[in-house]
N, C-alpha and C positions, 0 to 999 in steps of 0.2 A: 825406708830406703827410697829415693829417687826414680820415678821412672827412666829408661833409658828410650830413647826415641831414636827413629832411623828416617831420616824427610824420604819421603815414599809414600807413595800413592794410594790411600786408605783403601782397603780391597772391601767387597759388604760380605758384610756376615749378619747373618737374621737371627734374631731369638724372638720367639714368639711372646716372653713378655715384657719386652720393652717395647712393645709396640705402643705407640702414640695415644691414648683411648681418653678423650675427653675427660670420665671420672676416674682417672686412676688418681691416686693421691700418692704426689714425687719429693712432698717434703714432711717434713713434724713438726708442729708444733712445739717449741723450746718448754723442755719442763724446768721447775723450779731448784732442782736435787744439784748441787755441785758434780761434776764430773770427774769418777774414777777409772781406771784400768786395772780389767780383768782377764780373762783370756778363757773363752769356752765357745762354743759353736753349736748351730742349731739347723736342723733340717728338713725341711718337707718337699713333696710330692708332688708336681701337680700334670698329669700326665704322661709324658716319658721326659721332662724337664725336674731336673733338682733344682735347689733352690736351696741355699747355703748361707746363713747367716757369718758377717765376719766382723770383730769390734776393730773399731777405728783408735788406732792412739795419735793424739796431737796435745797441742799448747791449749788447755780453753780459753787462754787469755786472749789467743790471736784471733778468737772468733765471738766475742763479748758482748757487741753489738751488731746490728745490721748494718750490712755494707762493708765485711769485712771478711778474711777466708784466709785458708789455711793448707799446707797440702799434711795430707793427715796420712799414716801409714797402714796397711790392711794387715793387723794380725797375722800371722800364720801362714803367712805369703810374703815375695819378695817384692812387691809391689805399691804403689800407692795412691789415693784419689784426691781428688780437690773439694775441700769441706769449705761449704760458705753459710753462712747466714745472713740472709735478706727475707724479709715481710715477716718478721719473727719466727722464722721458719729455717730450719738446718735441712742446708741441700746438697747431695753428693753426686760427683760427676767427674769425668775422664780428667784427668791432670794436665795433659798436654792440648795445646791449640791440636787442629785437624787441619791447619796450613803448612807449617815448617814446623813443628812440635816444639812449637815456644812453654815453658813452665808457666802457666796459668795463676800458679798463686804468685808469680813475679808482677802478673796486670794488675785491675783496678775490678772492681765488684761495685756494684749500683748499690744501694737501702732496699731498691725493688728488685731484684735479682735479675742485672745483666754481667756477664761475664767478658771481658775486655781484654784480647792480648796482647804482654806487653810490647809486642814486636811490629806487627803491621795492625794494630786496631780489627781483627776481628771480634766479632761480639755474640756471645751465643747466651740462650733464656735458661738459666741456671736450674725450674723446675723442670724442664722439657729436654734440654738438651741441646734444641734446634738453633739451627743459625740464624741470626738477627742483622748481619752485618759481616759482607765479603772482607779478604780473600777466601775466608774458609770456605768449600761445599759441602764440606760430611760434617752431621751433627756431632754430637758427645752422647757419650753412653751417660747411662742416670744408674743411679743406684735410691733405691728407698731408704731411707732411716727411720730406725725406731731407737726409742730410748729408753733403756730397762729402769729399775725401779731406784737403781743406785744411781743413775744421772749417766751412766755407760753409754756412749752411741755406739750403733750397731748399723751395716750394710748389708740388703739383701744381692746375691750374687747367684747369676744362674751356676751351675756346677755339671759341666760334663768329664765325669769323673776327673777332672784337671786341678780341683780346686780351687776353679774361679779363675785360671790365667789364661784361660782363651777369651775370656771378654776383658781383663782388667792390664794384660798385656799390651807393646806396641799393635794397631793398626785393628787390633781385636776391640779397645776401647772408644773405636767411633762406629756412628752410625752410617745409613745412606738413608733415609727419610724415605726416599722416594720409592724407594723399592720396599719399601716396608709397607706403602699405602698403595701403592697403583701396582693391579696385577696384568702381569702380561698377557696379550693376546683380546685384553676388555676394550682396546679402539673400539669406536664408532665408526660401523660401516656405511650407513648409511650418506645416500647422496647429498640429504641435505647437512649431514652431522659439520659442525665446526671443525674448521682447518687453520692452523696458526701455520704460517712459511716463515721462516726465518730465514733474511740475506743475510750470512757473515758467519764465519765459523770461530771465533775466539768467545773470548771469556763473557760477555755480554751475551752473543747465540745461548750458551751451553747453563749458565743461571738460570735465563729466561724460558727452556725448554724443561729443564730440571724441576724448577719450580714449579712448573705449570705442573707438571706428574704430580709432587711431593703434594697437592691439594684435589688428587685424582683427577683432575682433568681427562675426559674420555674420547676428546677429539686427535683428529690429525694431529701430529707436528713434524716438517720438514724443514730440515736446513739445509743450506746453498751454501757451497763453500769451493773458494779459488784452488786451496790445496788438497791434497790426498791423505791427510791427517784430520784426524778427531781432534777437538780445541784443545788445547795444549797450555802450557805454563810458556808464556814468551816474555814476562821478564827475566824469566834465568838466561836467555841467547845471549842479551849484551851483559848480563854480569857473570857467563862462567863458558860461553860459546858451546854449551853442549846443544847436543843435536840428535841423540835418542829418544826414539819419542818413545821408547817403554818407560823412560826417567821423566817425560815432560807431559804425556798424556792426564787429562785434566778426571780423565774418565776411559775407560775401554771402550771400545767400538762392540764387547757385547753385553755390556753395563747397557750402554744405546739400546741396545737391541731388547734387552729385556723391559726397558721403559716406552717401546715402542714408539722411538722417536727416529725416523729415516733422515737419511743423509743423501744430497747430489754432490757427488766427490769431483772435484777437478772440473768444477762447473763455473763458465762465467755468464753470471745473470745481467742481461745489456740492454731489458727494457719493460716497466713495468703499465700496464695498463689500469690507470689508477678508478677509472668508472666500471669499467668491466670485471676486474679484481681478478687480472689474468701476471702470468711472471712469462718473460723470454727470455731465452737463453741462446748464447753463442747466436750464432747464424739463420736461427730455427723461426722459419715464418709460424709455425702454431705455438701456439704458448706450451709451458711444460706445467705448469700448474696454475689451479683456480685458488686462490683465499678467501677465508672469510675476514681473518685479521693479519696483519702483514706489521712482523719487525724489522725496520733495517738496522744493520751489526757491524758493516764492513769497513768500521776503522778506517784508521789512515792511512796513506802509503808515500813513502818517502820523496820528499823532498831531493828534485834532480836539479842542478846547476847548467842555466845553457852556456857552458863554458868548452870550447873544441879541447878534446882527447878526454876530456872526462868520462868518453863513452870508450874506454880503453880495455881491454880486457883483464886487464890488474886491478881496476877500478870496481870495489864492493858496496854491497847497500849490505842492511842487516832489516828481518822485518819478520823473516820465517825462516823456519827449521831447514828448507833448503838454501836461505843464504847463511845461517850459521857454518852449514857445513862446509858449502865450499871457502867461507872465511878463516873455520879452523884448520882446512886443509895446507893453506899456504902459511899459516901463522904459529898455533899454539902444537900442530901436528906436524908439519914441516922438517922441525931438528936444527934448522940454521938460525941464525940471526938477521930480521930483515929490516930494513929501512922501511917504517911504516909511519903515513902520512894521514891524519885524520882529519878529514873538513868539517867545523864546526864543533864548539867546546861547549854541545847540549849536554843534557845529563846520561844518553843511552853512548853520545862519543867518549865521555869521559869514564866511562865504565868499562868502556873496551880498551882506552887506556889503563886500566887499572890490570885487566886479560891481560893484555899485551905490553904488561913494564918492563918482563926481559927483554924487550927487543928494542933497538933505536926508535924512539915515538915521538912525534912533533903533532902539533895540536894548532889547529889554526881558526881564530875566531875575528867576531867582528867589533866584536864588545870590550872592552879597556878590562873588563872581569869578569871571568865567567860567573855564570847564573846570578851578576849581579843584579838584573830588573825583580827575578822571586823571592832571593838571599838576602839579597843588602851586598854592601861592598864587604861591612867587614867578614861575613861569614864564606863570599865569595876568596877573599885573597885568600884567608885559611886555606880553602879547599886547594886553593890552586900549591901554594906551600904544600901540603901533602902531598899533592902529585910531582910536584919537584925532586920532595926528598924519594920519589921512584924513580927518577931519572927522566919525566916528561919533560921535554922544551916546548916552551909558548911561544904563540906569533899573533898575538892579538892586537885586536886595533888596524888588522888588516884585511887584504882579501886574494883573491888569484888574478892577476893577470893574464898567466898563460899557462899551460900544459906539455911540457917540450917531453915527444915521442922519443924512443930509442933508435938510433942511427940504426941500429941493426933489425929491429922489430917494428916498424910504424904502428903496431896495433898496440904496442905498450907503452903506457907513461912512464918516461923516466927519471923527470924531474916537476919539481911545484915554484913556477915562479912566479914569487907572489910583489906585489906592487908598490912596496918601497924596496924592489932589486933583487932581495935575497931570495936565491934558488937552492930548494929541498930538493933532497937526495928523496927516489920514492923507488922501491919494490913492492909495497901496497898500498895504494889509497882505497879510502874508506867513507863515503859520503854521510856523514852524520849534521846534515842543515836540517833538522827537523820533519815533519810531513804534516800533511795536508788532509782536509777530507772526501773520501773515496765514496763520491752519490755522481759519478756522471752517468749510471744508468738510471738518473733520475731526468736525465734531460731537460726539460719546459715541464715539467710536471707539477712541482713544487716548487716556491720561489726559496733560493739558497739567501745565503746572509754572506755576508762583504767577503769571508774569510772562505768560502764553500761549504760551510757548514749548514745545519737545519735548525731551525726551531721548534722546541716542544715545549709542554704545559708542565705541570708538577705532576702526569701522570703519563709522561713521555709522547703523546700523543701528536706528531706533527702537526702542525696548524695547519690548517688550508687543506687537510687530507683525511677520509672519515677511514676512519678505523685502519690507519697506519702508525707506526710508531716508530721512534729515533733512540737507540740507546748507543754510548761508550762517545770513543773519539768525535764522531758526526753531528753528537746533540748541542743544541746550543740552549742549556735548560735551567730555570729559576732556582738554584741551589738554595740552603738554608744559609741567611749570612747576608745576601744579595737584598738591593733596597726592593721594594714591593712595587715598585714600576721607572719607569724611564729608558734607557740606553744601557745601564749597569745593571739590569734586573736578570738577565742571562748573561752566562758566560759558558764557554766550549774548555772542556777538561781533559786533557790527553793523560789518564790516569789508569791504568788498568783496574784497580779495587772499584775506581770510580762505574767504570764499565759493566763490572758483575753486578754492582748495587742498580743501574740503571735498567738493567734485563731484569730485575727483580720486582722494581715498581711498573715495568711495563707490561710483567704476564700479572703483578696482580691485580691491575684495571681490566685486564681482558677476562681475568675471575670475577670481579666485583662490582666492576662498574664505580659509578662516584663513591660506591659505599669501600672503596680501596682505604685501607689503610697506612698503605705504602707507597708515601710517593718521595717525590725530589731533595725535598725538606726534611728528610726524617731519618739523615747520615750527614757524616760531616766529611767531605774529600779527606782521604789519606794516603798517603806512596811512601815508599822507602830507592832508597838507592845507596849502592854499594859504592864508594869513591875511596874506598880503602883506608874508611872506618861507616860502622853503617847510621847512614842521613834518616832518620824518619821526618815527616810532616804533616802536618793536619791543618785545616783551615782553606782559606781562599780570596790570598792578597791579590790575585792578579788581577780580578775583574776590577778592584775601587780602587788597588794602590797603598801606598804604605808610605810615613811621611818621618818614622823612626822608628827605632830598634832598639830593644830592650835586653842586656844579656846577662842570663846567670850562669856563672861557671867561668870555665878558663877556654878561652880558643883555640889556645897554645897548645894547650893537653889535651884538646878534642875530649873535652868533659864539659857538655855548655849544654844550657836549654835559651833557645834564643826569639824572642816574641815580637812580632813584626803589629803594629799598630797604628792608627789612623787617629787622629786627637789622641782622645783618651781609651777609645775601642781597639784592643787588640782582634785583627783579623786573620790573621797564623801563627804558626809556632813550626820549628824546626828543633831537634836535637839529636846531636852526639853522645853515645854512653851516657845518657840519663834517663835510660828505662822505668817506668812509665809514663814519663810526664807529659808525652804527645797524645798515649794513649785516654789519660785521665784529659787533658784538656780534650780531647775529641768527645767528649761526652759533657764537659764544660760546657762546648760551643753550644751543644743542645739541649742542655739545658737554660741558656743565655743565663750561666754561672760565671761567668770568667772576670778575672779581677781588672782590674784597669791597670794603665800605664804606669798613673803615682805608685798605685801599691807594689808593682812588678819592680818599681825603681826602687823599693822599699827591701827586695829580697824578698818579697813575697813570694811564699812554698805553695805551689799549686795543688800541689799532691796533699796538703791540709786540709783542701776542701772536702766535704762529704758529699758524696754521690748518692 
């Protein structure tokens, strides 16, 4: 039977043996005995934990060789795990991704045991559990295998008198790492003990803080952050406008607390002292904190229009939990039907179109087709065709003119009139032109690059700045893909997974030093977006470009896998309802496996390859 999953916020639950332990052995050795089904159970003791054996029934066929898996059902329960076989070895683990509870045996499995979901490309190490690769942050639970003498596989299960369904259950079958390994209250008090300050409170901060724990780190860590929220999930704003942050919190505030990681709530940090390794904030002639390593986190912030009435009081941005709210307040929570006017047909405006198709929606861009520069044209008009058949109207190829106020109201916009004449009816506008990056408490400090962004190395490391670092929107960093020098060798990624992978490589330099094994190069950019069928992607045409396009599938039926290529090197991939193919090719890319353009022209099945 199928797990059933609820997207919710994995809460930790500790069992004392699944703890992490260098020589524990998390998988078996494949014996030689064909594989039957029996049904008995077995049990031991080991201090006030049971420990519950339960046989797995599956297909052996589905797991025959390495690099292949299965979801296998747990005897005697109503529940099920994910069985794979990589390094000739049978390994068991939680079923469900620990991001949105994507079914796992739907991804892609490695020969060497990595575990790839088929939804947003997270990636977790099949004997450990651990995550390898964002959006996830909670690992997967493991379970041991042993193989009886008939070829039977069998799972070991802690058992508190539950039979096994408080770890094999929703949200009971992931782990937290972190709090498994770093005990609370063991900071380093000392003066001169190491101090990581982290500027930015989203998904890059909270990786990077996380991580640092989940390898015990014993020093400080503080984060600086604008809002009065813990980092939170903010791609759900523009694809569902919610604004609870019980539903959006990435982590509790006493999750934090017990990893002994502090927080400056509602802090604006406005000058950093990069010789002295001092941080200011607000107004405050003394510094609020000393560092010894310093990450900055704080993303982008929305692109404003100096266009008169655009600063109207009907006029929205979307960027945080406090502009969701008051956006859903006049729109999705409202009850009427509004005239709503969206600047700019990015990917977060077209998703609020998508929130907001019951209402009159007009969409106004600059571009003859949206996200035609990343898509291509043909995958752009599709899109736009889908939003059509929601009732959006387009006005592209144009721009605004003017802002005509309300006779009655001067503070409210009441029309959009844009510059070949046609005037939009508007009860809300929405400024969706993209953003920018958010370092001007960087001042002269650091030399920015054309766009405001920064440069880093392959171990995020700002240039020109000793022991600071750049992760998420801000960086402008050597990805895997990009040529190995010139003007194309960096590029800037407004990608949120890209963000948590970026916190990842930057606290594990501040672990490791050059001996890191996690840097720039060692994930492949992935996003997804909701346009009202869901977009995934992988790769990284923007920085070189792309000179045609490869499609399998139908566009019509939003059933395509679509491969953007430069000669003969494919440089991205995008698809509609063709699960896994984004996720197998993100592991392509790094393995510099991927087939060429002839063979793509060929029909070539991606998903053929072995991993």
């Amino acid at each position: 039977m199928l797990l059933r999953f609820f997207i919710n916020q994995p809460r930790f639950i500790q069992f004392t043996f699944l703890r992490n332990k260098k020589d524990r052995i998390l998988g078996l050795q494949l014996g030689k005995q064909p594989f039957r089904m029996s049904s008995s159970s077995g049990l031991k003791q080991q201090g006030l934990a049971q420990k519950k054996k339960f046989q797995l029934e599956f297909d052996p066929s589905s797991v025959s060789k390495n690099g292949t898996k299965t979801e296998a059902k747990v005897v005697g329960t109503e529940f099920g795990v994910l069985l794979v076989r990589a390094r000739n070895t049978y390994f068991a683990t939680a079923g469900k991704c620990s991001h949105y509870g994507a079914p796992l045996a739907k991804g892609v499995v490695t020969s060497d045991g990595h575990i790839v979901c088929p939804w947003h490309g997270a990636c977790f190490n099949a004997a450990t559990g651990d995550v390898e690769d964002t959006p996830a942050i909670a690992a997967l639970r493991t379970f041991p295998v042993t193989e009886e003498g008939d070829g039977s596989l069998w799972i070991e299960v802690e058992d508190k008198n539950d039979n096994g369904a408080s770890v094999l259950q929703p949200e009971g079958c992931w782990r937290n790492k972190a709090t498994e390994v770093y005990n609370k209250g063991s900071v380093e008090t000392e003066v001169t003990a190491p101090h990581v300050c982290i500027i930015g409170g989203g998904k890059g901060a909270s990786v990077a803080a996380e991580y640092l724990r989940e390898k015990n780190f014993k020093g400080k860590i503080t984060i600086f952050t604008r809002e009065d929220e813990v980092p939170y999930d903010r791609p759900k704003l523009s694809k569902s406008l919610l604004h609870d942050i019980s539903k959006l919190a990435l982590r509790s505030k006493e999750y934090y607390d017990d990893l002994d990681i502090s927080f400056h709530f509602n802090t604006d940090v406005t000058k950093i002292d990069l010789a002295e390794k001092k941080i200011y904030c607000g107004s405050d002639e003394k510094p609020t904190e000393s560092y010894t390593k310093l990450i900055l986190a704080t993303g982008g912030e929305p692109n404003k229009l100096p266009i008169p009435g655009l600063d109207s009081k009907n006029v929205y941005l979307l960027r945080s939990i406090a502009d969701a709210s008051k956006l859903a307040a006049v729109t999705t929570e409202a009850g009427d039907k509004k005239n709503i006017v969206i600047i700019g047909s990015s990917f977060i405006g077209l998703e609020l179109a998508v929130v907001l198709k019951d209402h009159n929606v007009s969409v106004i861009g600059m571009e003859s087709i949206p996200f035609e520069k990343v898509m291509g044209k043909e995958v752009g008009t599709a899109l736009k065709a889908l939003h059509e058949q929601n009732g959006i109207a387009f006005y592209l190829e144009n721009s605004i003119k003017e802002v005509k106020t309300s006779s009655n109201d001067s503070s409210k916009a009441e029309h959009i009139v844009l510059k070949d004449g046609q005037s939009i009816p508007a009860d809300v506008v929405i400024l969706a032109a993209g953003v920018k990056p958010n370092l001007r408490y960087l001042g002269n400090a650091v030399s920015l690059e054309k766009d405001g962004g920064v440069k880093v190395d392959e171990h995020c490391r700002v240039l020109g700045a000793e022991d600071v670092y750049a992760v998420g929107d801000i960086a402008h960093a050597p990805f895997a893909g990009l040529p190995s020098s010139g003007e194309k060798s960096h590029t800037r990624i407004e990608h949120w997974d890209v963000a948590g992978n970026l916190g990842r490589v930057a606290a594990d330099h501040i672990l490791f030093g050059n001996k890191a094994g996690y840097t720039t190069k060692s994930f492949t950019p992935y996003f997804w977006s909701a346009q009202g069928k869901q977009l995934r992607y992988c790769g990284n045409n923007a920085a070189e470009g792309f000179d045609d396009v490869v499609i399998q599938g139908s566009l019509s039926d939003y059933k395509f896998a679509c491969f953007f290529t430069k000669g003969e090197k494919v440089v991205g991939v995008c698809s509609i309802m063709k699960d896994p193919v984004v996720s197998q090719c993100a592991r392509l890319f790094i393995k510099d496996a991927m087939p060429s353009k002839s063979q793509l022209k060929e029909n070539f099945d991606v998903l053929s390859i072995p991993l």
